[in-house]
N, C-alpha and C positions, 0 to 999 in steps of 0.2 A: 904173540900175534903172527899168521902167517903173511906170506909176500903179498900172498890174494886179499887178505881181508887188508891189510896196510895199504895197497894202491889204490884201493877202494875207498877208502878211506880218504887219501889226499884228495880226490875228486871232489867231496863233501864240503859243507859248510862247517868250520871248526867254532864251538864256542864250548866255553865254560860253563858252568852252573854250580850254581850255592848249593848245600846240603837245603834237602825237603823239594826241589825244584821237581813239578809234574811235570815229564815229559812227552807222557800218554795218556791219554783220556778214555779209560771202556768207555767204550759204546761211538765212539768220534769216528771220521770215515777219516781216513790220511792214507798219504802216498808216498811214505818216506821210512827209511831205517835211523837207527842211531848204534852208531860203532862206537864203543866204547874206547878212549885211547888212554883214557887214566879214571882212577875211582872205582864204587861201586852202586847199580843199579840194582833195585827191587820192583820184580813185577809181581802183580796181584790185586785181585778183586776185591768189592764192597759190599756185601747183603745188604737192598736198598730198607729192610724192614728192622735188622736187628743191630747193623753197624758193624758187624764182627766183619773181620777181613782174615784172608787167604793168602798166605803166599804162592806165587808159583816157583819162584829161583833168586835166585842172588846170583849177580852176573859182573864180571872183571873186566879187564883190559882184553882186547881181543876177540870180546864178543859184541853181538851185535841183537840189536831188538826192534819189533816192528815187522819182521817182514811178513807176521800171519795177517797185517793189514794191507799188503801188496794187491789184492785181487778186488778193490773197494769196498770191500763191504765193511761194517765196522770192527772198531778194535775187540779184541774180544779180550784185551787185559789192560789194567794203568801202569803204568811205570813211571818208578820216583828214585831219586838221587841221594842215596846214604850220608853221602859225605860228597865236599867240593871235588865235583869230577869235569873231565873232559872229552866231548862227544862232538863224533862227525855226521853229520845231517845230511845223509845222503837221499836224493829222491828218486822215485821210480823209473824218470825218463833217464835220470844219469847210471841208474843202474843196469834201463835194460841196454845202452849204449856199451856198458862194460861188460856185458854177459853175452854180445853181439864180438866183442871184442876179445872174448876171452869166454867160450863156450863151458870151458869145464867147471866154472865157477858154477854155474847153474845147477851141478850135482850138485854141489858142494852146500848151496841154498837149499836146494830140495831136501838132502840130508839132514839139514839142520829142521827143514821143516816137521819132517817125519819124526826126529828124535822129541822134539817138543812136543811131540802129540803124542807119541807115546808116554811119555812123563806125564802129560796131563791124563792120559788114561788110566797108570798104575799110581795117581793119586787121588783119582775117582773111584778106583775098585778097594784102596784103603780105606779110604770115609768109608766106602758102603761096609764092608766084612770086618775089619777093625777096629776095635771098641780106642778110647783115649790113650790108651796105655801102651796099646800095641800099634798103634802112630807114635807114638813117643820113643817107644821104644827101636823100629823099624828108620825112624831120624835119627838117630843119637849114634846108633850103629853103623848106619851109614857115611855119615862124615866123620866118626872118631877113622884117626891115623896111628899107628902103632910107634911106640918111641923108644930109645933103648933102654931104659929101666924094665918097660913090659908093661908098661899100662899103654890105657889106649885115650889121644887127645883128640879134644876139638878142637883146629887150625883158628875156626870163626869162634870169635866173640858174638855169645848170644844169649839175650836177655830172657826172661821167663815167657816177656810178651812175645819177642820173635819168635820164643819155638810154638805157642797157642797160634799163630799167625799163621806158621806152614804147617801145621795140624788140624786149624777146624777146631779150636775150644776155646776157653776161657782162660786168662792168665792166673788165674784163682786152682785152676784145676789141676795147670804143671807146678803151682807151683806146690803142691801138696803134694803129688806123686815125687817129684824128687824130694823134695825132703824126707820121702820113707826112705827114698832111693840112696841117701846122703846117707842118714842114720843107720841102714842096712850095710853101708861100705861097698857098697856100689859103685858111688857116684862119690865125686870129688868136685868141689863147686870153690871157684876162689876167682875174686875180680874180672868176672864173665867167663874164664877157661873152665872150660869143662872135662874131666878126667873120669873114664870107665877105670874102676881101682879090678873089678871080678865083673864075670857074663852074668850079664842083666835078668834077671828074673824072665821067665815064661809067662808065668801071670802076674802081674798086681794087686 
């Protein structure tokens, strides 16, 4: 966490929350952030017709969510608490008092604004040109980390349903595709760690 987001944060109302706790409600008009100072946060949305849900991130210590509801209008994502976390409740008027007070922080917001939308765009241009596979495929790669044996890890623990979550499908659908992927020597699956064992098929 930097200087700026940590004094920002003391300003805030600090409280806890239990894992599963909604912190944000799509569609609810609010005037506040949540600075994450311990735990983790999951934003994403609901198809009010078919119940499937979306992730948009998984979010740590140091960051911070809510601010795309700064401008009144409604939330455009929910946010819920993984695991027992703790978050500072900062609101608009104590924020614009700290960006009155310290200008540069307002890049810094900005930046975070624009980064978020761009991730929401090149996850909008995925769904649309991207069949199941090469969302699965385009996730996996992206968070695996390189280890010194030479294969390549997932740091996150993630269940078949989390990865359908932040792709847009059914947990039925990854959970078939890696299992070719497993049986191919691909993929390495053991107690939620995930292991790229060779480079992942082109097609499915």
């Amino acid at each position: 966490m930097n200087d700026s987001v940590r004094e920002l944060a003391r300003r805030g109302l600090i409280a806890q929350h239990a894992k599963g706790t909604l912190l944000i409600q799509e569609g609810d008009v609010g005037d506040s952030i949540h600075v994450i100072l311990w735990g983790r946060l999951r934003s994403f949305s609901v198809d009010a017709q078919s119940g499937r849900e979306i992730t948009y991130g998984i979010y740590g210590p140091g960051e911070y969510l809510g601010e795309m509801g700064l401008d009144g209008g409604p939330r455009s994502a929910s946010v819920i608490t993984l695991e027992p976390s703790v978050c500072a409740l900062v609101r608009r008027a104590t924020l614009e008092q700290y960006i009155a007070e310290h200008p540069a922080f307002a890049f810094e917001l900005l930046g975070k604004v624009i980064r978020r939308a761009r991730a929401a765009t090149l996850t909008a241009r995925q769904m649309a040109l991207n069949d199941v596979y090469g969302r699965l495929k385009a996730l996996l790669e992206s968070l695996a980390a390189p280890q010194p044996d030479g294969t390549l890890t997932i740091g996150e623990r993630l269940t078949h349903q989390d990865i359908a979550q932040r792709i847009g499908c059914t947990r039925e659908m990854v959970s078939r595709v890696m299992r070719d992927l497993e049986q191919g020597g691909h993929v390495h699956q053991e107690r939620g760690v995930i292991s790229l064992r060779s480079a992942l098929p082109a097609r499915w």
